[in-house]
C-alpha positions, 0 to 999 in steps of 0.5 A: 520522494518516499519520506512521510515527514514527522510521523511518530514512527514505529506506532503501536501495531494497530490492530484490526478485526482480524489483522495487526499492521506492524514493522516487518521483521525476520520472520516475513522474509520467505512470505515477501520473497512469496508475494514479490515473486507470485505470478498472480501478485505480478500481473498489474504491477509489471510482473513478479520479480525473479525469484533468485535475484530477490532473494539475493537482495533482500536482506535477513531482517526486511526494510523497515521505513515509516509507512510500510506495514506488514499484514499479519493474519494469526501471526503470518503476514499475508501482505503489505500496506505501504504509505509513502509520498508519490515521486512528483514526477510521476504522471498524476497530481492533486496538489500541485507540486506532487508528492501526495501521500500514496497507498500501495498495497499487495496480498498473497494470493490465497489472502484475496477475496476475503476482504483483508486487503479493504480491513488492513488498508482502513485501517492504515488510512486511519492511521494516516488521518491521525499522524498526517490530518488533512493529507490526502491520500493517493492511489493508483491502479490499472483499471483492467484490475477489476478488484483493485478498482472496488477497492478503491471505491469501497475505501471512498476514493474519488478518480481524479484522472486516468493516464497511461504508465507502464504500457497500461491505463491506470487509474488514479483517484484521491481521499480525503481524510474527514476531521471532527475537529479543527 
């Protein structure tokens, strides 16, 4: 279950202080071929994929669906931010049928600690507060990855339940997103 619903898509590039979140396009190919093969990118998320393999599968121009964004740091894309709705029968849930509105995101190694993954994953909630209000948004994370974890706390998600999954406890936790009007 990955489709968002009616949403308005491709939007604009959204543009953030350093960063615009935009469709992928030809020219990312060998930077996401780089981030899903990465060894470090691979160590909470069941390992890099091997490399020959992934790129045999992906194709020239990468997938484009709504919700998945490109990270794009002075014309380079340096990670992804994706927004899709959790498969129901996965372990965790906040409504009770599932299928929430979930937030992934992956950055290339020389990306971290410079705060692009909390700016681009702002941003992106932002962009869901708009085109789904009211939604709620799920993340979930392995708890031994310390800066995923502040991530979570530093873009206002609450925990709502820890579980195991893929031989590891994972951490899961909801936002809310906060209307003005109606």
């Amino acid at each position: 279950m990955t489709e968002l619903g009616p949403v308005a898509w491709p939007p604009a590039p959204i543009k953030t202080e350093r960063l615009v979140l935009r469709e992928p396009e030809a020219r990312d190919r060998t930077a996401i071929i780089e981030l899903f093969t990465s060894p470090e990118v691979g160590t909470y998320i069941g390992g890099p994929r091997p490399r020959d393999e992934f790129e045999r599968a992906l194709p020239a121009v990468p997938r484009r669906r709504p919700g998945l964004f490109v990270a794009d740091l002075d014309e380079s894309m340096i990670g992804i931010v994706d927004i899709k709705r959790r498969d129901a029968d996965r372990p965790g849930r906040v409504r009770p049928d599932g299928g929430e509105v979930e937030l992934g995101y992956m950055f290339l190694p020389e990306a971290w600690g410079h705060g692009y993954a909390a700016e681009a994953c702002a941003a992106a909630l932002d962009w869901v507060a708009d085109a789904l209000p009211r939604e709620p948004v799920v993340l979930t994370t392995q708890t031994a990855n310390d800066r995923s974890m502040r991530l979570a706390a530093k873009l206002g998600f609450t925990e709502v339940a820890r579980f195991e999954e893929y031989d590891a406890e994972q951490w899961f936790g909801v936002w809310i997103p906060i209307t003005l009007s109606g």
